[in-house]
C-alpha positions in Angstrom: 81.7 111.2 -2.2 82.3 109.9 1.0 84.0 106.7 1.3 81.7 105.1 3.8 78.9 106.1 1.1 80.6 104.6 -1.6 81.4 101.6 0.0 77.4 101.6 0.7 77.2 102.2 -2.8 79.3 99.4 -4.0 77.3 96.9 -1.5 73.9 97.5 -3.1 75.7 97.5 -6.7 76.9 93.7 -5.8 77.3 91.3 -9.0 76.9 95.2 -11.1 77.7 94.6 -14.9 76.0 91.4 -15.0 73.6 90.9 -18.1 70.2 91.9 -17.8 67.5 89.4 -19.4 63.7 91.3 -19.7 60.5 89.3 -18.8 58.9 88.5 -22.4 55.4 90.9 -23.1 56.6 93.0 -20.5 57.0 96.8 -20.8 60.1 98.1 -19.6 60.0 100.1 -16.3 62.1 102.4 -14.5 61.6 103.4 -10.9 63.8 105.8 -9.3 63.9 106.0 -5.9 65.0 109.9 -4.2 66.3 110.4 -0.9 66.1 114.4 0.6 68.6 114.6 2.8 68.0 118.6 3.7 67.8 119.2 7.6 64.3 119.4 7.6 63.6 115.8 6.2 62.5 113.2 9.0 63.9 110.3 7.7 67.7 112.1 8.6 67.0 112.1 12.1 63.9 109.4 13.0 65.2 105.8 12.9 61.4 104.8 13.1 60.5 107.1 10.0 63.8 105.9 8.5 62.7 102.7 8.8 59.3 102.9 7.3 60.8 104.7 4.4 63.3 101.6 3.9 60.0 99.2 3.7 58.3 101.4 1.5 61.1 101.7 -1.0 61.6 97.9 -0.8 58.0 97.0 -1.8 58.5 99.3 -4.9 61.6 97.6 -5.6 60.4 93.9 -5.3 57.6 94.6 -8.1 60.5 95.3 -10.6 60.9 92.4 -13.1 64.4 91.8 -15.2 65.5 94.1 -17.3 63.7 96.9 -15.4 66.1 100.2 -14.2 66.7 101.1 -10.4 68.0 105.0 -9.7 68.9 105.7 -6.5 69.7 109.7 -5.2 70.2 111.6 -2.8 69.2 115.0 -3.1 69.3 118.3 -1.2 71.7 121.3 -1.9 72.3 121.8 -5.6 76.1 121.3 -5.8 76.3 117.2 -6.6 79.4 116.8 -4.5 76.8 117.3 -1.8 74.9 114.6 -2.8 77.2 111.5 -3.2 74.5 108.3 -3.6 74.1 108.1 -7.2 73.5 104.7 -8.1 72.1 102.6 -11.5 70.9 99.5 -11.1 69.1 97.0 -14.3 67.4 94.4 -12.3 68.6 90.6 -13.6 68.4 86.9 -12.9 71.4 86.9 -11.2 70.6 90.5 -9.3 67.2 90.3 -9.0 64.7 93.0 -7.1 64.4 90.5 -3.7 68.3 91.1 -3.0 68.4 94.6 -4.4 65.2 96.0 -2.0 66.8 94.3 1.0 70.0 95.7 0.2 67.9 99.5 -0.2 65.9 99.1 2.5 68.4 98.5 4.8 70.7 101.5 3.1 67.5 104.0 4.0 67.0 102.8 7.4 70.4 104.0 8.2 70.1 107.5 7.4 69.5 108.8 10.6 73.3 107.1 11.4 74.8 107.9 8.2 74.0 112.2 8.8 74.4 112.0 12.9 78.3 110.1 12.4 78.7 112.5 9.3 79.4 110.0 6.6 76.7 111.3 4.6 76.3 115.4 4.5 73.0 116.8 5.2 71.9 119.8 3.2 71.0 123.2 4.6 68.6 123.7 1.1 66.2 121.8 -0.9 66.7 122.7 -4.6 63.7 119.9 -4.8 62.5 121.3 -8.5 66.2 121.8 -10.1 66.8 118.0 -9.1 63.6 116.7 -11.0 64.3 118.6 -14.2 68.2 117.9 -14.1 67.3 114.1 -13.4 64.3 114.4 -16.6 67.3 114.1 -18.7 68.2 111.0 -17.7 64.1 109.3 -17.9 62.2 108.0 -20.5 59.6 108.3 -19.4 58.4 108.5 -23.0 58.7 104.7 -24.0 58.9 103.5 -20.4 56.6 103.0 -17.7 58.9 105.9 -15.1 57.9 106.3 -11.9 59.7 108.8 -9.3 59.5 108.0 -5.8 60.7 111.2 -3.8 60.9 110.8 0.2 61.2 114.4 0.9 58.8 116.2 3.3 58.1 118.3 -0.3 59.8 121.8 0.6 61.3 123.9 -1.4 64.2 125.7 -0.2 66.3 127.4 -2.5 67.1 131.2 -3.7 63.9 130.8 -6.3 61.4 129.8 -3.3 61.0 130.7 0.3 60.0 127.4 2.3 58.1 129.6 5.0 55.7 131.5 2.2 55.4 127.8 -0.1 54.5 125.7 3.5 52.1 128.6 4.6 50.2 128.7 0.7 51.7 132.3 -0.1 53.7 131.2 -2.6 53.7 128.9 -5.4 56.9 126.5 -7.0 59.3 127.7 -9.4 57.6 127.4 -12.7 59.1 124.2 -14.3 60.6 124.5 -17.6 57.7 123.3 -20.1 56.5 119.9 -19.4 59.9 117.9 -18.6 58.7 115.3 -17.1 55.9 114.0 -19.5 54.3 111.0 -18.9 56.4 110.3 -15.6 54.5 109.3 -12.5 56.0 111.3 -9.5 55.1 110.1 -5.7 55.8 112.1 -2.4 56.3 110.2 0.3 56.2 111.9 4.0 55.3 115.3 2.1 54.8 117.7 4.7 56.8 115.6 7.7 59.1 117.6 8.8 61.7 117.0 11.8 59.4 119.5 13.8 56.6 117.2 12.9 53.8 117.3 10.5 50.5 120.3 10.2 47.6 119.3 8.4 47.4 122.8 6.7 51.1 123.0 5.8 50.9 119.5 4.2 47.7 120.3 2.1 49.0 123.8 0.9 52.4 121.5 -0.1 50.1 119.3 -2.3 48.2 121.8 -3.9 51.7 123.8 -5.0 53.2 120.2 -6.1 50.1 119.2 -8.0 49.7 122.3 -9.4 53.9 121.8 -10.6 53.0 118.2 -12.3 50.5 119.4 -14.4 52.7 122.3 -16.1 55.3 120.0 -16.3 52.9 116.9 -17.8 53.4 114.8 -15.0 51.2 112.3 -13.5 51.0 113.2 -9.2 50.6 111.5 -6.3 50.9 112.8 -2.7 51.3 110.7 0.4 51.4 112.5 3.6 52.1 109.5 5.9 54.7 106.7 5.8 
């Protein structure tokens, strides 16, 4: 991990460690919050994408009550080294979801200067599919409300998939491994924005492959092409 990212890292994480106190008659939520930093993605090189990727993320954040869980990731090649931001967060009283989406959206609107000043690697693939079910280890989604919010242009570039034959409808995902993300609620934001800019076609054959993906693997799916 970087040291600049860290430090980034460690700025978000604030009063970390602090008790968390839950909201009474509420149920428990998780968001996480997944940043593709492949050389395709947008948000690495647009500071106005970047930026309305930040806001986006921020209103998620701010509808998180105590006690609720905050993930952030970064994701891209498989190797974690190459994806340093890995970050826990249990909203409180004392770090509540107001200071912590500030803190996020201001950490996402600086991608584009975080990859150009290389303090944060970009990847060269997008193991997009490995990430989710490595990550399913980690949810519970089972006996929490879990929702995944990806900002990935949604493709798939790894030695299972060929991202010219998945954005072109020629080829499907890599079959998930039985339903490992039951009962989760997965989002893509920006699916089919690419830094070449975005093709109606392309982004519709990306939703049909991902939608077709949540339901073998018993999530719930949600596609939005637009930030």
């Amino acid at each position: 991990m970087s040291k600049s990212v860290f430090l980034a890292g460690c700025a978000l994480l604030g009063l970390l460690g602090q008790p968390a106190v839950a909201d009474d008659q509420r149920t428990p939520r998780d968001l996480m919050i997944a940043l593709d930093v492949s050389t395709s993605n947008v948000i690495i090189e647009s500071d106005v994408m970047a930026g309305k990727a930040g806001r986006e993320a921020a209103e998620m954040i701010r509808t998180l009550g105590n006690g609720d869980r905050l993930r952030i990731r970064t994701f891209g090649s498989y190797s974690q080294s190459e994806n340093p931001l890995r970050l826990d967060i249990t909203i409180s009283r004392r770090l509540p979801a107001a200071r912590v989406a500030a803190s996020v959206e201001r950490l996402i609107a600086s991608l584009p200067e975080l990859v150009a000043s290389g303090r944060l690697p970009a990847g060269g693939t997008t193991h997009l599919t490995a990430f989710l079910e490595e990550e399913a280890a980690l949810l519970s989604c089972g006996t929490r409300r879990t929702a995944l919010a990806l900002f990935t242009d949604g493709i798939e570039a790894s030695p299972a998939t060929s991202p010219e034959q998945l954005a072109s409808g020629q080829a499907a995902l890599p079959a998930p491994n039985g339903d490992v993300v039951q009962g989760c609620r997965i989002s893509l934001y920006g699916i089919g924005e690419t830094t070449g800019g975005a093709d109606r076609a392309r982004t519709q054959n990306l939703i049909n492959a991902w939608t077709e993906w949540a339901d073998q693997a018993g999530a719930f799916f949600q596609a939005f092409p637009k930030y």
